[in-house]
Each structure stands twice: as C-alpha cells, then as structure tokens.
C-alpha positions, -999 to 999 in steps of 0.1 A, spaced: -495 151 -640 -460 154 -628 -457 190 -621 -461 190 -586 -434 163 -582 -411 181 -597 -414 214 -585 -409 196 -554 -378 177 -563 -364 209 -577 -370 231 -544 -360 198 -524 -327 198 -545 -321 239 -546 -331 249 -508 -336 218 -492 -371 223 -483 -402 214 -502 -429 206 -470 -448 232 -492 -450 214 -523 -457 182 -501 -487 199 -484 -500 214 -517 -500 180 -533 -519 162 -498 -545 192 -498 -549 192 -539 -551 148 -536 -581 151 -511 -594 181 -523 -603 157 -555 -612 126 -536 -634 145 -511 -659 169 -543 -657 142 -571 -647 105 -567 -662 99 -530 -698 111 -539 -696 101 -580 -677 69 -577 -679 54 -539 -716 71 -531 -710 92 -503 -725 128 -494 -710 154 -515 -691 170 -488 -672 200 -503 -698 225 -520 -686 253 -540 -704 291 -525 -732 303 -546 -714 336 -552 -684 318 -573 -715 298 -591 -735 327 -598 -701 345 -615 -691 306 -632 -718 283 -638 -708 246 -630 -727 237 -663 -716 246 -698 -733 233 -727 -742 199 -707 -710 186 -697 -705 187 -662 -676 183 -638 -658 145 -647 -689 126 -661 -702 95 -645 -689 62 -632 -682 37 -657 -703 7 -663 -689 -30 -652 -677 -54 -677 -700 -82 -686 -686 -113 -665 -699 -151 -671 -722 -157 -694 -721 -126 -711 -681 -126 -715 -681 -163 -736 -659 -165 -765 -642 -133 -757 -606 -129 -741 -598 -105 -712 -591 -79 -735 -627 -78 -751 -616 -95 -784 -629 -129 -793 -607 -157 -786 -599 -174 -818 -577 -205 -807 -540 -210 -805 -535 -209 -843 -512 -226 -869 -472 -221 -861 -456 -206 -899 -425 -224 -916 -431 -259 -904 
C-alpha cells in the first residue's frame, strides 16, 4: 500500500525529482475511483471500459468473483440497534468494580 510512497521518497531523496512517482500515484488514484468505486459505490455511469480485445484474451469473470464485490450493507440504526453498543456487542451495564 506504501510502495508508491516510497519509491517516491527514495527518488525524491537520491535525484531530487519524483513528479513521476507523483503523477503515477494521481493517474493510478483516479484510475480506481473512476472503473470501480464511482459506478459500484456512488452510482455513477461506468465511465472507463476495458477493450473487448484485452477481454476476449482475459475474461473479467473467473469462477464468479468479479472485480471488488459489492457495496456493503448499512448498519441497523434505531430500533434495530437496541441493547447493542457501537461496536455490535450487547451492552451489558457498567459492571461490579473487583477488590472492594
């Protein structure tokens, strides 16, 4: 997860550059947010499609897993949440203090 960062920091540190690595992690970052969290998790048109020639050599789908899976469901709120804690445990009370 932090390979890019530090492949930058090292070229920053050894030549004094790194716009590269900066430009590869901007054009990696939206090339996620633009095929799989806008249309899976915000609902927007899938704008980047992959060319039928790559798919036809490397199927999207293998043995029905596909790409990151779907959004997650909400957590119950009101209601449904009673007696539980905001971890998802049930809240059992303050307790009894030991040694007194």
């Amino acid at each position: 997860m932090y390979l890019p960062w530090v492949l930058f920091g090292f070229n920053l540190i050894i030549s004094g550059g790194g716009l590269m690595e900066l430009f590869g992690i901007l054009v990696g970052h939206l090339y996620v947010f633009l095929k799989f969290k806008y249309p899976q998790e915000l609902g927007g048109p899938e704008l980047l499609n992959t060319p039928r020639l790559l798919e036809s050599y490397f199927p999207p789908q293998r043995s029905g897993i596909r790409s990151f899976g779907n959004v997650p469901a909400p957590r119950p709120t009101g209601e449904q949440n009673q007696g539980r804690n905001i971890f998802g445990g049930h809240n059992w009370g303050r307790g009894h203090v030991l040694g007194q």
